[in-house]
C-alpha positions in Angstrom: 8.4 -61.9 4.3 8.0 -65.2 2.1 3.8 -64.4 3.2 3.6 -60.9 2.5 4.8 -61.4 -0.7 2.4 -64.5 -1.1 -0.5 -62.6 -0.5 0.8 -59.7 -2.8 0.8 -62.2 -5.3 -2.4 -63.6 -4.6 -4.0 -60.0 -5.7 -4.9 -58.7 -9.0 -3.6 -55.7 -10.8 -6.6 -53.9 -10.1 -6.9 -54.5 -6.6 -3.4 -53.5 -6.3 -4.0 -49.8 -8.0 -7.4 -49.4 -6.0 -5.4 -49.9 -2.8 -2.8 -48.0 -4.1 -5.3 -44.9 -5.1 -7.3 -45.5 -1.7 -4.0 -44.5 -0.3 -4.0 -40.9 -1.8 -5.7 -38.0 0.5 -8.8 -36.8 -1.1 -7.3 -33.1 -1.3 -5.3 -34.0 -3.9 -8.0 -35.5 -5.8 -10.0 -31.8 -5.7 -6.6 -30.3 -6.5 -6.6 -32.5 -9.8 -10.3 -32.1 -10.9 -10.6 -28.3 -10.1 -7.4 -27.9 -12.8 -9.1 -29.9 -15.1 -12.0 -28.3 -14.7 -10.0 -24.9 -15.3 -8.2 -26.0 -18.2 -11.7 -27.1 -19.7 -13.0 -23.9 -19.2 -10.0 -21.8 -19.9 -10.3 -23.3 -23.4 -13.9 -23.5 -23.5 -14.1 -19.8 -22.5 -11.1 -18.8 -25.1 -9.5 -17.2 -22.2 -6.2 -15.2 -22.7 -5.2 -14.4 -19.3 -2.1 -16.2 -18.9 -0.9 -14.7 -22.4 -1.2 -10.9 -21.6 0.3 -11.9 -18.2 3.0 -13.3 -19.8 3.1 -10.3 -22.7 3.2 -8.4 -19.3 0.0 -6.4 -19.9 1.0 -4.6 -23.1 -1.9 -6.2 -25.5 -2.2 -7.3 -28.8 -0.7 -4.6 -31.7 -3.5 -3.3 -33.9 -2.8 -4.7 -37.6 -3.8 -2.6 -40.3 -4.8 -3.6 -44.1 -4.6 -1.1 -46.7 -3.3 -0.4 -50.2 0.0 0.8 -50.2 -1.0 4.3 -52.4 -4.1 4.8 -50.0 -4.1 8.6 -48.8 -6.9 8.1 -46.5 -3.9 5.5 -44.5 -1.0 8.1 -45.1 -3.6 11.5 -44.2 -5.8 10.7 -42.2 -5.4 7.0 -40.1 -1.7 7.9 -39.7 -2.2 10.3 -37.3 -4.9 8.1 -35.4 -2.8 6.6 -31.9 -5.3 4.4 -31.0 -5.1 2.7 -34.7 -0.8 2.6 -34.0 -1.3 1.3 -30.6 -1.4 -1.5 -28.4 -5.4 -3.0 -27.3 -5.6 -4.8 -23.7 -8.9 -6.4 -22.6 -10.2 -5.8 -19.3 -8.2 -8.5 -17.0 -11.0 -9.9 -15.2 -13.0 -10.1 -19.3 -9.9 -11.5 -21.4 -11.9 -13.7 -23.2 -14.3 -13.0 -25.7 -17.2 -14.8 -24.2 -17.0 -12.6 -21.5 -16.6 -9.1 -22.7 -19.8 -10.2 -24.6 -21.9 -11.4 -22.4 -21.4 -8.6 -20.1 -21.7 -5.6 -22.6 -25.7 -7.7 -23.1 -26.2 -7.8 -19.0 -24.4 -4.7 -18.1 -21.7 -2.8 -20.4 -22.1 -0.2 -17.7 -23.2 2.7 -20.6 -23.5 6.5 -19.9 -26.6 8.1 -18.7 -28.4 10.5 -21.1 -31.6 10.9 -22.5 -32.4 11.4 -26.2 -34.9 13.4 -28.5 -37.4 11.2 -30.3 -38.4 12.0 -34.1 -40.5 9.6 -35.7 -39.8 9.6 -39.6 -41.8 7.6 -42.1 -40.2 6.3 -45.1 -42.3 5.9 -48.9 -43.7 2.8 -48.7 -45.1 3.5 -44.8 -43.1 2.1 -42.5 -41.8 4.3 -39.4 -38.4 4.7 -38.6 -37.5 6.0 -35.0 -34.5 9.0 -35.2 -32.9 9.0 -31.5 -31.1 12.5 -31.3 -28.6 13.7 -29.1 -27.0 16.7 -29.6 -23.5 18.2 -28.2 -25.7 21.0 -26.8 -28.1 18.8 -24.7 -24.6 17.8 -22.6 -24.3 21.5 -22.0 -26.2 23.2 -18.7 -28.2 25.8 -19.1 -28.8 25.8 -23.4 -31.8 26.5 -24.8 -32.7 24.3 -28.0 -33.7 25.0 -30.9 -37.4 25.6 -31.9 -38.0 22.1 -33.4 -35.6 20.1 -30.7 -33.1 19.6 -33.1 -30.1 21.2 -34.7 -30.8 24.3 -37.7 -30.8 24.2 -40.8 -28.1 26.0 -41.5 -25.8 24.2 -38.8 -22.5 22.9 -39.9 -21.5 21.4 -37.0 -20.7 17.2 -38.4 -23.6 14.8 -37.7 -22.7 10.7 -37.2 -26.1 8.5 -38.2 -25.3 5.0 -36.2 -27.1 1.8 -37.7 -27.7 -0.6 -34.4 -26.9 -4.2 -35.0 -29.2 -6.9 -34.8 -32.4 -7.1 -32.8 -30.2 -3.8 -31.4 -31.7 0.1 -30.7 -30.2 2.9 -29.4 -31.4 2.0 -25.9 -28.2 -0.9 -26.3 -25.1 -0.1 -24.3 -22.8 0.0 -26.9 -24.4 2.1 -29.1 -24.9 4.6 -26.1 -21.2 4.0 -25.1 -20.9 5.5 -29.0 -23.0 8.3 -29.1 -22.3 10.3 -25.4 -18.4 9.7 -27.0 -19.3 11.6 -30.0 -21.4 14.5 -28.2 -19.6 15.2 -25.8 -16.4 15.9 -28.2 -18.9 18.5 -29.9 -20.4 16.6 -32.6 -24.1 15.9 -33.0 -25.3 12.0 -33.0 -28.8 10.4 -34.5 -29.4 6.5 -34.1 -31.4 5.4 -37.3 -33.3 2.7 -35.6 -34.4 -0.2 -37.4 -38.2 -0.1 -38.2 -40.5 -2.1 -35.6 -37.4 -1.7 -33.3 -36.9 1.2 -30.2 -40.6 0.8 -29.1 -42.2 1.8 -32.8 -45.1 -0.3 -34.3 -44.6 -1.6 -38.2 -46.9 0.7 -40.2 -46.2 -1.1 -43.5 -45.8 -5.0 -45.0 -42.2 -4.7 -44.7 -39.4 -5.5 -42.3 -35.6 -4.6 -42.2 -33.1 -7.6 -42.5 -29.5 -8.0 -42.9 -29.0 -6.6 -46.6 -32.1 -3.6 -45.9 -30.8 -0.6 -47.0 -33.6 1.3 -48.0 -34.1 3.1 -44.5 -30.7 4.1 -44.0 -30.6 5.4 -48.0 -34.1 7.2 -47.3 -32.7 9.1 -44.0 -29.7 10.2 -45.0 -31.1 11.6 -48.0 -33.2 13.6 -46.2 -30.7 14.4 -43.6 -28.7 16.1 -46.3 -31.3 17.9 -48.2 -33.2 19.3 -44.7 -28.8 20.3 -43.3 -27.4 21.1 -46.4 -24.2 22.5 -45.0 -23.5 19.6 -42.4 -21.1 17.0 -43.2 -22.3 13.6 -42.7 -20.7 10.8 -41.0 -21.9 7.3 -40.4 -21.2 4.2 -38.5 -22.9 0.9 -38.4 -22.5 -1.7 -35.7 -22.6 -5.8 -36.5 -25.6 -6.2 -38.8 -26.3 -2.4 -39.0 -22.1 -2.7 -40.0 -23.1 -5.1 -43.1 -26.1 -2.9 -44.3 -24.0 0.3 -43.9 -21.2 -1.4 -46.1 -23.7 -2.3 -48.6 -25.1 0.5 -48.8 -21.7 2.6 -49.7 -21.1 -0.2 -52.1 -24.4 0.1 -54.0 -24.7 3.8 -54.1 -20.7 4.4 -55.1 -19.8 8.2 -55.5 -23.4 9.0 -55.4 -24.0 8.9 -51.3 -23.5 12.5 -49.3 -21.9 10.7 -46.6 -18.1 12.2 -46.1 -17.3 9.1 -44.4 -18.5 6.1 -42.7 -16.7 3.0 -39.9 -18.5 -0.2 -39.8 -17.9 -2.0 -36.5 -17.7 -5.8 -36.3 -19.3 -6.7 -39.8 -20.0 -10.2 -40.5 -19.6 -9.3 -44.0 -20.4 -12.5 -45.4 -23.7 -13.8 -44.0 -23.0 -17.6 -45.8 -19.5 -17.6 -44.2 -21.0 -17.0 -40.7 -24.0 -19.0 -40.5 -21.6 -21.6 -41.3 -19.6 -20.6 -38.5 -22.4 -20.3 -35.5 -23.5 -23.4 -36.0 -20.3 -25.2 -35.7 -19.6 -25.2 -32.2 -21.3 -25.8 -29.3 -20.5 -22.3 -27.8 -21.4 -20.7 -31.1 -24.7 -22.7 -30.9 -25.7 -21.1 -27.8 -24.8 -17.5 -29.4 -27.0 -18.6 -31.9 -29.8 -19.8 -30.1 -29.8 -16.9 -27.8 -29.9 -14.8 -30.8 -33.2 -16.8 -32.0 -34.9 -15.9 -29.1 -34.1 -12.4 -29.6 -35.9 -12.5 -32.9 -39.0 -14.2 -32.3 -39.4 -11.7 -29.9 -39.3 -9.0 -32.4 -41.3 -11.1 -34.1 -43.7 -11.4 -31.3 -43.8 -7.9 -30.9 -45.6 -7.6 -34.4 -47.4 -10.7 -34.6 -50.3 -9.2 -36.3 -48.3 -8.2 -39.3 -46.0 -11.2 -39.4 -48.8 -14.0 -39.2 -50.2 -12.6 -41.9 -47.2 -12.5 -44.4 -44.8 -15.0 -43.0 -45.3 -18.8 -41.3 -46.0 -17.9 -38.0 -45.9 -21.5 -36.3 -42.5 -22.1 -38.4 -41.6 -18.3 -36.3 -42.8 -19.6 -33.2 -40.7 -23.4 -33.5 -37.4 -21.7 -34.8 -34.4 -22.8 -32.7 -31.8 -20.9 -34.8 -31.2 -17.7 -37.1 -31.7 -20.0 -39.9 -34.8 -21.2 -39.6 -36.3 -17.9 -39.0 -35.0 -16.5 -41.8 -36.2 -19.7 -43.4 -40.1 -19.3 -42.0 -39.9 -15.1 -41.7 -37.2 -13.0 -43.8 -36.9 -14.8 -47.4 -41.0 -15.2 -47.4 -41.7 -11.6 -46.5 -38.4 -10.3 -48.8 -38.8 -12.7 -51.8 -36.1 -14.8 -51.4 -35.6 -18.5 -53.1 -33.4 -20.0 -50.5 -31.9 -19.2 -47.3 -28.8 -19.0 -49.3 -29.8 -17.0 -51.5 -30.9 -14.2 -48.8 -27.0 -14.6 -47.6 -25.1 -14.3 -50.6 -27.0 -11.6 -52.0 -26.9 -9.2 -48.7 -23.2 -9.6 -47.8 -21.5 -6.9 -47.8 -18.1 -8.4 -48.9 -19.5 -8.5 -52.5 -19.8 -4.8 -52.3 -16.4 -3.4 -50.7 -14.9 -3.0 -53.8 -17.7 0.2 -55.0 -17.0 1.8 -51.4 -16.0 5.3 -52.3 -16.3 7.2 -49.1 -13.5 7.0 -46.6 -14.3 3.9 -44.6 -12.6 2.5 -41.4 -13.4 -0.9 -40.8 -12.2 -2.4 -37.0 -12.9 -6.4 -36.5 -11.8 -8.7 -33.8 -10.0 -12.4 -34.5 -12.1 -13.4 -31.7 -15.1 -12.8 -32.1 -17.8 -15.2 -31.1 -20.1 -14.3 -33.5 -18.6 -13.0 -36.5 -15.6 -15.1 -37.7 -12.4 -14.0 -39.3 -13.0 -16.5 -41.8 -15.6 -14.0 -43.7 -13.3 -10.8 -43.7 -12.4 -9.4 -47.0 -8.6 -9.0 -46.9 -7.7 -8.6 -50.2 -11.0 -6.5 -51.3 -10.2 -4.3 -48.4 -6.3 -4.4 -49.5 -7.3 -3.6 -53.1 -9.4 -0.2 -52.6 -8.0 2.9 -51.4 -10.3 4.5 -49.4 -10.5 1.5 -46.7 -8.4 1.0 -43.9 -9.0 -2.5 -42.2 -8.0 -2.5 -38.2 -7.9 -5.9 -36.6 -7.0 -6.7 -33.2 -6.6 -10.1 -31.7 -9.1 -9.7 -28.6 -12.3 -7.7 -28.2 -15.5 -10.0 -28.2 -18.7 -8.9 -30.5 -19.0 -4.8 -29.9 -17.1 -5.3 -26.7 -13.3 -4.3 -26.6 -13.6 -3.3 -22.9 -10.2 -1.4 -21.7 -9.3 -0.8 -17.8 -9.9 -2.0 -14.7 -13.4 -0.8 -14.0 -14.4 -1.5 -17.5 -15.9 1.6 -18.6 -14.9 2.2 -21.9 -14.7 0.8 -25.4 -11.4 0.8 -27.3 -13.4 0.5 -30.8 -15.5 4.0 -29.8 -12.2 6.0 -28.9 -10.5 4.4 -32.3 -13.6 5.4 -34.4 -13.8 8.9 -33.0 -10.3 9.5 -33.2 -10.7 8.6 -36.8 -13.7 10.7 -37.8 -12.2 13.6 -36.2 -9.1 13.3 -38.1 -10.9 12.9 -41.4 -12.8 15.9 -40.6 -9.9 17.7 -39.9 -8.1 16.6 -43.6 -8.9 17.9 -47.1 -9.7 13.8 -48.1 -13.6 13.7 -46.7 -16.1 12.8 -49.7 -17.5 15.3 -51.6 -21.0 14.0 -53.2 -21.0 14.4 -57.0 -23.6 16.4 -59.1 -25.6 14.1 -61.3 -24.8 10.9 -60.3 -26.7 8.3 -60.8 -26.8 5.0 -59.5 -26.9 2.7 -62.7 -28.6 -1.5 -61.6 -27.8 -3.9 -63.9 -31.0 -4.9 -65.9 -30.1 -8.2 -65.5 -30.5 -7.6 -61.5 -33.8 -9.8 -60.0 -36.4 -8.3 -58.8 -36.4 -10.9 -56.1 -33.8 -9.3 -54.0 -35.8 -6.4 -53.4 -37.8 -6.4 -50.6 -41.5 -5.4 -51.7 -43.4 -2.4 -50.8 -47.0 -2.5 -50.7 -49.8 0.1 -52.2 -53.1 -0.5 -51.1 -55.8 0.5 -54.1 -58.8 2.5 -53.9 -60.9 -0.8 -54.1 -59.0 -2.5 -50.9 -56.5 -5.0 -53.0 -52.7 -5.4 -51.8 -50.4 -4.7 -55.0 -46.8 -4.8 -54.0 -44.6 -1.9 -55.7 -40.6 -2.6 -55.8 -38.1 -0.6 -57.3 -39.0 -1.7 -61.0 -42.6 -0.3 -60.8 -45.2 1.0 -59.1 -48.4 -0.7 -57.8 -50.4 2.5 -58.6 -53.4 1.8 -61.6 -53.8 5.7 -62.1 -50.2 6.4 -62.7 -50.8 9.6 -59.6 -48.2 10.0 -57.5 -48.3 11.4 -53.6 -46.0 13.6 -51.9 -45.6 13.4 -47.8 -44.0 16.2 -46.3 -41.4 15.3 -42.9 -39.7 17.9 -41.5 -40.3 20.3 -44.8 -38.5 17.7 -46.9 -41.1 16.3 -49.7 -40.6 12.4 -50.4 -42.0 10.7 -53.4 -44.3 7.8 -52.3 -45.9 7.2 -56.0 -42.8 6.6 -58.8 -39.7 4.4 -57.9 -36.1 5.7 -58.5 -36.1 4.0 -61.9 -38.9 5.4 -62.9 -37.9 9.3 -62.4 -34.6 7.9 -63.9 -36.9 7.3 -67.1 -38.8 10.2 -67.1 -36.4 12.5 -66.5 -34.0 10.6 -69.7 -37.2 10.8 -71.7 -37.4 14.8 -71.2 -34.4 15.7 -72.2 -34.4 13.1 -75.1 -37.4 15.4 -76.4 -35.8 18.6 -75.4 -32.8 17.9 -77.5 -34.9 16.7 -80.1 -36.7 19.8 -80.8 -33.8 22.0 -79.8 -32.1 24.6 -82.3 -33.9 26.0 -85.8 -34.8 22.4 -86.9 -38.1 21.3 -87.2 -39.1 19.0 -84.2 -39.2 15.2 -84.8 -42.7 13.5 -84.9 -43.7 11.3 -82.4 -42.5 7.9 -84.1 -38.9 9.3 -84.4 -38.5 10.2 -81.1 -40.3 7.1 -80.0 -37.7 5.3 -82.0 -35.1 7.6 -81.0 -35.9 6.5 -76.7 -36.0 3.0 -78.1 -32.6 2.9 -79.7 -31.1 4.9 -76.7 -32.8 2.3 -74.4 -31.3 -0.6 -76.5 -28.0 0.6 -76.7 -27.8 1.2 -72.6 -28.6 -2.3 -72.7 -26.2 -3.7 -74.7 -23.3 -1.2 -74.0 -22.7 -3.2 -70.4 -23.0 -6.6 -71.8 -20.2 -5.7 -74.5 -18.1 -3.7 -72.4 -18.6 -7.0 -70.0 -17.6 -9.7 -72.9 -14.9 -7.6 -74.0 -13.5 -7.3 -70.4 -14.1 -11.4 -70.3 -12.2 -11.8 -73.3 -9.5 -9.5 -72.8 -8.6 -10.9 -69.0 -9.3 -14.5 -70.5 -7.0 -14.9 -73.8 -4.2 -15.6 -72.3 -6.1 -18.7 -70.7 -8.2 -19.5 -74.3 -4.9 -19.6 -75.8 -3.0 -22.2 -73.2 -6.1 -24.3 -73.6 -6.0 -24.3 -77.3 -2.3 -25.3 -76.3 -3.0 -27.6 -74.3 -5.5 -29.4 -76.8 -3.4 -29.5 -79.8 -0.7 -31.5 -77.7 -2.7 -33.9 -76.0 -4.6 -34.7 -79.1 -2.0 -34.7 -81.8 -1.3 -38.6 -81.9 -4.8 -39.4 -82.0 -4.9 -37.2 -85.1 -1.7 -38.4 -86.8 -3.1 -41.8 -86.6 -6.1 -41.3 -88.4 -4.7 -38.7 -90.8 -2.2 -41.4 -91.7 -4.9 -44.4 -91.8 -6.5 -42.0 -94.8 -3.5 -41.2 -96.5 -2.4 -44.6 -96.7 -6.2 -46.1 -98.0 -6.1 -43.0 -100.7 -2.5 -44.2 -101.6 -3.2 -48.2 -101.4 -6.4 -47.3 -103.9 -4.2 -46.2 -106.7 -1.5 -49.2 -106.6 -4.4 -51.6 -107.0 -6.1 -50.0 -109.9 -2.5 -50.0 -112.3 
């Protein structure tokens, strides 16, 4: 015993614990690193499993945001079950990561095959219009002469906006559509130009903040089916530029309503947030591919206007937009491009019954960019957020094959069809941009002259020297390709300025007085907004002049006293000494 323990002694602490770990079967070794290796991925992989086992497969509620005198809440998403409910992921895809990356591989979507219309927008470019009508789900109907729906149809037509690098070839967006059809409503995906298998026929491309398309198509979706109500929903990216779009055209759009689908309404917020994780790196580097193979796809065009080799070496959605997006749409910075296209900046203008549906978890666009309070503050949007889905995902039973965000949308489209609260468009509204807006957030059009020079043409003017203007006929409905929006806005003021002018038994005013007249009119619109906007200042701001002020007085006082009593007391020393 006395030489056991001698030789026991005789060893070191760490030959005693290898002999001591040399002792343990090897099983429980790959017991130990298999759960470590599952905990790593169960966080790494954000998976939720365990919790909806132990919520016992009911899912997370649905929170809603609205304000609390909001009639489209109380009329119309009131009476929506899926927005009242319960959402519970797929049990083999609870965890974001997943339902993502499988709605990219598979998302097992419907088969169907649209109608193609190819529609070109003023400045050139080509925009793809995927149709698929409730009628082309029917056996046996005959379509109508042109492929598409009549003119006089009032059956409701939803225009989706893909998302990013998306068309309507992508799972989700044809897990959307064959939803809508085949409840009896007729669907068109407003592809993004150079996207769905259409060349760029112009110097411009879409990005984030584009809404030029989707303004151009559904203007001429309303004038060429006057009598059918408009609906439209935008998906990620396609989400933001639908959002902004409502926001910069106010009361003026025809749209009766609109859903935007996992928005990543504030671009800043987000690029932030992709790059500041490893797993969110990946997203985003995956995503870079996906662009430069757009951007691959129309080399010819982009290797001309943008840094191709800065294209080709990108490694993130940053530095593309560095090398491609702000060069070819006038941007300073980067950040410039992001603050100026989110859509959070423009969700308090939204005047169109809008439902808005987000997941906490989503991989790709964070929670941390959501508009709360703007959503909170205006009454016609109703903000759905559930704590699991993925990017576009929300995958619901056991086999996976459907989308909880597509029934919830539906459901609520349906319902504000069905209600007296769907937006009627105003006659003679008019979008009024600040003239204090730059011109550098516009993405430029290009005019080629009769003598072969490139002139670009934004919104503010026109590249054309001889002041003619042409007219292209699509589909019977004329589109302007010479004079911008502001400048029919002018011409059209100017008109009726010299109408009035003349009007009645008075003589008519000579061309210097009415050229004055224009000129003081022009001046006044002007000024009007920059008073109305220093008056609004001051008014919300006096309270805080006058604190300051307060503030001031009391800090300062001593400082003050003192010297006021250093000259009193010379001026009174000065007398004593002269009696």
């Amino acid at each position: 015993m006395l030489g056991s323990e001698a030789v026991a002694g005789g060893e070191s602490a760490g030959e005693l614990l290898l002999r001591a770990a040399a002792m343990v079967p090897a099983e429980r070794y790959a017991l130990a690193a298999a759960f470590l290796v599952a905990a790593f991925l169960y966080r790494f992989l954000e998976l939720h499993v365990i919790g909806d086992i132990l919520g016992g497969f009911r899912g997370g509620r649905v929170e809603l945001t609205f304000h609390p005198a909001s009639e489209i809440y109380h009329h119309v998403a009131s009476k929506c079950r899926s927005l009242h409910g319960r959402y519970l992921a797929t049990p083999w895809l609870a965890s974001p990561h997943l339902q993502t990356l499988f709605l990219g591989i598979s998302g097992r979507p419907p088969s169907f095959t649209y109608k193609r219309q190819l529609y070109t927008v003023r400045d050139g470019g080509t925009v793809a219009l995927d149709w698929l009508l409730s009628s082309d789900l029917e056996v046996g109907y005959v379509a109508d002469a042109d492929g598409f729906i009549s003119k006089d149809a009032s059956t409701p037509l939803v225009v989706v906006v893909p998302g990013l690098t998306s068309d309507s070839a992508a799972a989700y967006v044809k897990h959307m559509v064959y939803s809508i059809a085949s409840k009896g409503w007729n669907v068109v995906v407003s592809n993004h130009r150079g996207l769905g298998g259409v060349a760029i026929t112009s110097d411009c491309f879409y990005n984030g903040g584009w809404t030029e398309d989707i303004r151009e198509v559904i203007k001429y979706l309303h004038h060429r089916y006057p009598k059918t109500p408009l609906f439209c929903v935008g998906t990620s990216i396609g989400a933001n530029i639908v959002v902004k779009y409502l926001g910069e055209e106010g009361e003026n759009t025809p749209l009766a309503g609109a859903a935007s689908i996992c928005s990543p309404w504030d671009l800043l917020i987000g690029d932030r947030f992709i790059s500041r994780k490893l797993v969110q790196r990946i997203y985003d580097k995956a995503l870079a591919i996906g662009l430069k193979g757009y951007a691959k796809l129309h080399q010819p065009v982009l290797a001309r206007l943008a840094n191709w080799e800065g294209i080709r070496k990108s490694r993130s959605i940053r530095e593309f937009d560095h090398h491609a997006t702000c060069v070819v749409a006038r941007y300073e910075t980067v950040d410039t491009y992001y603050r100026r296209c989110s859509s959070a900046s423009f969700v308090g203008n939204v005047s169109v019954p809008l439902l808005c549906i987000n997941a906490l978890d989503d991989p790709l666009c964070t929670r941390e960019a959501i508009p709360w309070d703007e959503c909170r503050a205006n009454k016609n949007i109703v903000l759905a957020t559930t704590p699991n889905g993925g990017h576009l995902a929300f995958f619901q039973g056991l086999t996976a094959g459907r989308l909880w965000w597509v029934g919830a949308t539906s459901e609520f489209l349906f319902a504000l069809h069905e209600s007296s609260y769907m937006h009627r468009q105003k006659a003679n509204d008019h979008v009024l941009h600040s003239s204090l807006e730059s011109s550098i957030d516009k993405s430029p059009y290009v005019n080629i002259m009769e003598d072969g020079m490139v002139a670009p043409v934004t919104k503010d003017g026109s590249g054309d020297t001889d002041g003619s203007a042409s007219n292209d006929e699509v589909d019977g409905v004329q589109l302007s390709n010479g004079a911008s929006p502001s400048q029919q806005l002018e011409v059209s003021g100017e008109k009726h300025i010299e109408h009035a002018s003349g009007a009645g038994n008075e003589s008519p005013a000579d061309p210097a007085n009415r050229q004055g007249e224009i000129y003081s009119n022009k001046l006044h619109e002007i000024i009007a907004p920059v008073k109305r906007s220093i008056n609004q200042l001051t008014r919300y701001q006096g309270r805080s002049v006058w604190l300051l002020a307060y503030i001031a007085f009391a800090t300062s006082w001593p400082l003050l006293g003192s010297l006021a009593f250093i000259t009193f007391r010379k001026k009174f020393r000065n007398p004593l000494r002269a009696k």
